[in-house]
Structures are given as structure tokens and as C-alpha cells.
C-alpha angles and dihedrals in degrees: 000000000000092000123120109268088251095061092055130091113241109278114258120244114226085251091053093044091050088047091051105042096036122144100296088195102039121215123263114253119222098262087048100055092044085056093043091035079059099057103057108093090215099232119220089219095030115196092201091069097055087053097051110098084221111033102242108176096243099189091045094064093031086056092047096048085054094053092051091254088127090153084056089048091055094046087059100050088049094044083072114027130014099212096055093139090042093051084043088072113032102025109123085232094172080066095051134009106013092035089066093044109135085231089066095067086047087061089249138124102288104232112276091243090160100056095036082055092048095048087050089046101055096042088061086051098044097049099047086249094157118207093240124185092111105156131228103269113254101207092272133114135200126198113219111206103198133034097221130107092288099049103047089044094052086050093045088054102041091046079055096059089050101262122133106241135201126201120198123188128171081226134088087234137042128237097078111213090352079077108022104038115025119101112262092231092059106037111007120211104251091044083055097060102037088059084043094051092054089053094055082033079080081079091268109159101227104199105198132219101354119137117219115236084027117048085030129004129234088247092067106043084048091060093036105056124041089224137005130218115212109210093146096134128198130329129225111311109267133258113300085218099228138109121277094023088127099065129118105270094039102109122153112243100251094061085042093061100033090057085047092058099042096048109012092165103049098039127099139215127195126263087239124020136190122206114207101199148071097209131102081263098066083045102053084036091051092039090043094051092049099049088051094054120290119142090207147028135181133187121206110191112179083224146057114278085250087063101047114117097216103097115252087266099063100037082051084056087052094048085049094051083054106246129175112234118209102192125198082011130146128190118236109192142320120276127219145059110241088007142003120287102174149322135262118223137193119208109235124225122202107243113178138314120278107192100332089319127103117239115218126208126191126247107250101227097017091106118140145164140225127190117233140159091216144027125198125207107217102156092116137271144308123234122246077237097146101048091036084055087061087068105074121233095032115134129189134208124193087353080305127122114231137223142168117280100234106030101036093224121146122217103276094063101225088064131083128179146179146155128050086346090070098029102251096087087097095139129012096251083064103048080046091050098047093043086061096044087049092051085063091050091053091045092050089052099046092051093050095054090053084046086060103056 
């Protein structure tokens, strides 16, 4: 980061950096899971299952860990989503599983099912034990644009159902935001690829840091590949609109924790930070600042903490790290003159509903400034709009691409996509569960046009 070395928190040392940002949800021992595994009552019509984005059979597993068949634990969770250690971890599973487990409505602890999956899961890491199910090829081939959870499940599926498939990633290392933009104390990195490395395991061909139109150009994967798959996500957060955003020490929250991940030791964070944002994202980007060195954070959310869109527990994991929340707060401008030395804020005012949504005014006379090093955009993400308008037929909706609902195509019918890139990516077991379902709908069309001939 281009700031003056006052103006930067103390490098961490690797045995700091694996203190700080150390499993904030620790894995079950054995001894732990048979006891949890024994508490769930393995209901016939299992509510659990209908929660869960990708149908894992969650009483299955649960049953197989508590008569000691962890390695068919871990072939039902897999059957079903490839990320199953991953999801173990950062699923919100109060929203979801856990939060639909009969022993809820009794007024009793919902069974643990993320951290029984993830126990399962990384057994079956841990021990070499592959996914397996890859199909005899049948003479067809996907490209896969985009190493991130849709992708590689959209690859895993469709190498299960016998096609050659190609994966391309502008990284050095596949997993997508799994890897580069998920917080260290959630997913580490090196989690992150050994679940990464059974998935391509399947016999997946990851083709590292090449850029498409570029390295290689559209036309050729088009005449390569009888069908492509678009997982390409999200890009940087966009501009804040405000003077001074284009100092030294302004940086969007995706690039912050991706370069995190991919060098916790070398890289460095600001004495004092600001988070613009009220999304898991500002969360993961404040909590992760502050574990690698800053001596403070602060948070500006244009809205009221009830409004805020982070879960509680993230928002808990913030209030533990010690950050300091500015509700119903917008910046201003940047402050500085060769980098940045703080930010001005305006407190914000409801005003009335527009459609269901508050509109919020600013105080006249309610101005004020902090002093910070650092300042994170976190108030979402930008569409690939201007390299996915070079592939005729696309159409966008709300800066989103669409697709059918079914199928997953898009409108130029060589072309599939799920995850961030058509808004319905929101957690990992999501993007998981719509890249499977879009590998069937490549494997229908494709069928159908052999059927035709």
C-alpha cells in the first residue's frame, strides 16, 4: 500500500497472523460429533433438508457419523455439494438448516448440522478420501469462465455426467472468493485449496491467470467448447462518489481481503481504518483490519444497526474485535492531501418511505470528521458489464445477467451462468447449489441438440 510507514500498522509475524486469525468456530473432535450426531432425532420428512440450498441429506450423514461411517458421511454431503467443508464453515446455518430443526420449535439447541458437515467433510480431506463419480467422457467438452463455488461446482457436476471440462481464473489458484475473499478466521487459505484440489481431482483441467478476451479470445472458446459456463462473480465495489476517493489508502473490500489471503504476512493494513459498508463484506473487511494490526476501526453504515444487511453474527464478531459503529452515517469526502488522513461524515435523517424503503436525508449542520490511515469501500459490487456486452444475445436486468430459471442459459444459447454474476450467488451454498443445477441445464441442451440431428 503506497502510505507513509507511519501511517501503517507493525507487520505481523506468521505466528501473530495465525493467533489472530485463528477458527473462530473450532472443529468437533471425534468424541464431540458422536455425542451431537446422537442428539439429532433423524426425522422421516426432515425439514433440514428442505432448507438446505443443496439438499444434502442431512439425517443421512448425521446417522452415518453416529455409527462411526465418517467416510459415508462425507460421500453424502459430496453427493450434493462440493464444498461441503467449506459450507460447513461459513454457511449462515441459523438461517437455514439449523434454523428449521424440529428442536427449535420445542424450545431446544437446534442440532449443530454445520459443524457435523464440516467434521465429515474434513475427514474425508484429511484422509485422501476423492469425491469420485467422474463419468466416462462422452466426446464433449464445457468451458468454465470463473474459478469460484459456481464454477467448480458446475464443472464437478458436469465431469460427473462424463463432459471434458475446462476451468479459467484470472488467479494463480482456484476457489474464487472461497479463497480470495473470504475472511481467514472462517475459511483459511489453505482449507480453502485442499477442498479445492479434491473438486479438480474429478480430472477438471484448471487453467490459471489468464485473462478471457485477452489470453484467449471469446471466439475461440466458442469454437472450442461445445457450451460455457459464465461464473465470473462480482468486480471491485464502486466509487464511493465523493472528493478525495482517489487517494493512496482508498482501496474496495474485495481487493483488501484478497490481498489478505494471498499474503497475510506482507500485507499491511492502516493505523486507523473506515469501512464504508453494512454487508457481511464490511464486516469480514473491519474485523479483518483489526486482527492484522489496526489500532482502530471504524464502520459508517448510512442506516440504523437493525437495518444492516451482515447477520448478527457477524456483526457480534465485529463488536468483539472492538469496532466502532457510525450509524445513520455518510461520508462526505476524503480527507488528505498525498493520502488519505481521514474522512468527513453527515449524519442521515429518515425521511419518508419510498416504495417500502426508507429515504434518508442528511442534518444540515451534523458534519464531522475522523482521522484515519485507510478507508474501505464495502457498499457492494460492480458487474462485468462491459466485457459480458462483448458476447451477443446477453440481457441484464438490475446490472444483473439473466437467465432462465430452470436452465440457467443465458440469452445467447451457447452460454450458461450462475452465482454473484446473476444475483443469486449471496452465500457460497447458493452459488454451489445454482452451478449444479446449470450443469443439468447444459447437459439437457446439449442432448437435445444431438437428439435433433
Amino acid at each position: 500500500m503506497d502510505l507513509p510507514a507511519n501511517r501503517l500498522a507493525p507487520r505481523l509475524t506468521k505466528k501473530a497472523h495465525e493467533e489472530r486469525f485463528a477458527d473462530v468456530k473450532p472443529a468437533f473432535t471425534l468424541d464431540e460429533a458422536l455425542a451431537e450426531s446422537a442428539r439429532c432425532l433423524f426425522c422421516y420428512d426432515a425439514p433440514c433438508i428442505q432448507a438446505c440450498p443443496t439438499r444434502i441429506d442431512v439425517p443421512t450423514f448425521i446417522k452415518k457419523i453416529m455409527t462411526g461411517n465418517v467416510k459415508g458421511a462425507a460421500k453424502t454431503i459430496y453427493d450434493s455439494n462440493v464444498f461441503g467443508a467449506t459450507c460447513g464453515r461459513v454457511c449462515p446455518v441459523e438461517k437455514l438448516c439449523e434454523g428449521s430443526c424440529v428442536m427449535v420449535p420445542l424450545q431446544k439447541k437446534p442440532i449443530e448440522i454445520g459443524r457435523l458437515q464440516r467434521f465429515a467433510s474434513d475427514w474425508a480431506i484429511e484422509n485422501d478420501v476423492r469425491l469420485g463419480g467422474a463419468g466416462p467422457l462422452n466426446g464433449k467438452s464445457v468451458a468454465c469462465v470463473g474459478g469460484g463455488p459456481s464454477s467448480l461446482s458446475c464443472a464437478a457436476e458436469l465431469r460427473r455426467l462424463g463432459y471434458a471440462v475446462v476451468v479459467y481464473d484470472t488467479h494463480p489458484h482456484a476457489g474464487g472468493l472461497n479463497v480470495y475473499g473470504c475472511a481467514p478466521y472462517k475459511v483459511s487459505f489453505e482449507d480453502g485449496q485442499k477442498e479445492v484440489r479434491t473438486i479438480l481431482d474429478l480430472g477438471i483441467t484448471f487453467v490459471p491467470n489468464t485473462h478471457i478476451g485477452t489470453d484467449i479470445t471469446l471466439k475461440e472458446l466458442e469454437s472450442k467448447f461445445d457450451a460455457i459456463f459464465l461464473g465470473v462473480g462480482l468486480g471491485e465495489s464502486p466509487s464511493l462518489g465523493v472528493p478525495g476517493e482517489d487517494l493512496p489508502g482508498v482501496v474496495g473490500a474485495i481487493d483488501w481481503i484478497d490481498r489478505l489471503c494471498g499474503d497475510p504476512t506482507k500485507t499491511r493494513v492502516g493505523k486507523r481504518v473506515a469501512v464504508v459498508g453494512g454487508g457481511n463484506t464490511a464486516v469480514d473487511a473491519a474485523t479483518d483490519s483489526r486482527r492484522a494490526g489496526a489500532e482502530r476501526v471504524h464502520m459508517i453504515y448510512r442506516r440504523a444497526r437493525e437495518d444492516m444487511s451482515a447477520y448478527p453474527y457477524e456483526q457480534d464478531l465485529a463488536c468483539q474485535d472492538e469496532v466502532v459503529f457510525h450509524w445513520n452515517a455518510h461520508p462526505v469526502r476524503v480527507l488528505g492531501t498525498k493520502h488519505v488522513e481521514g474522512i468527513e461524515l453527515v449524519r442521515l435523517r429518515e425521511a419518508h418511505k419510498t416504495g417500502g424503503k426508507s429515504r434518508f436525508v442528511p442534518i444540515e449542520g451534523s458534519n464531522y470528521s475522523i482521522e484515519v490511515d485507510m478507508v474501505i469501500k464495502a457498499i457492494g459490487q460492480k458487474q462485468h458489464e462491459e466485457w459480458l456486452s462483448k458476447i451477443p444475445g446477453l440481457r441484464f436486468r438490475d446490472r444483473f445477467l439473466e437467465v432462465d430459471e430452470k436452465t440457467y442459459r443465458t440469452g445467447n444459447p451457447k452460454y450458461f451462468a450462475a452465482g454473484d454474476c446473476i444475483g443469486r450467488g449471496m452465500e457460497v451454498v447458493y452459488a454451489v447449489a445454482h452451478g449444479r443445477k446449470a450443469a443439468h441445464g447444459i447437459h439437457g441442451w446439449i442432448a437435445s441438440k444431438k437428439s435433433r440431428r
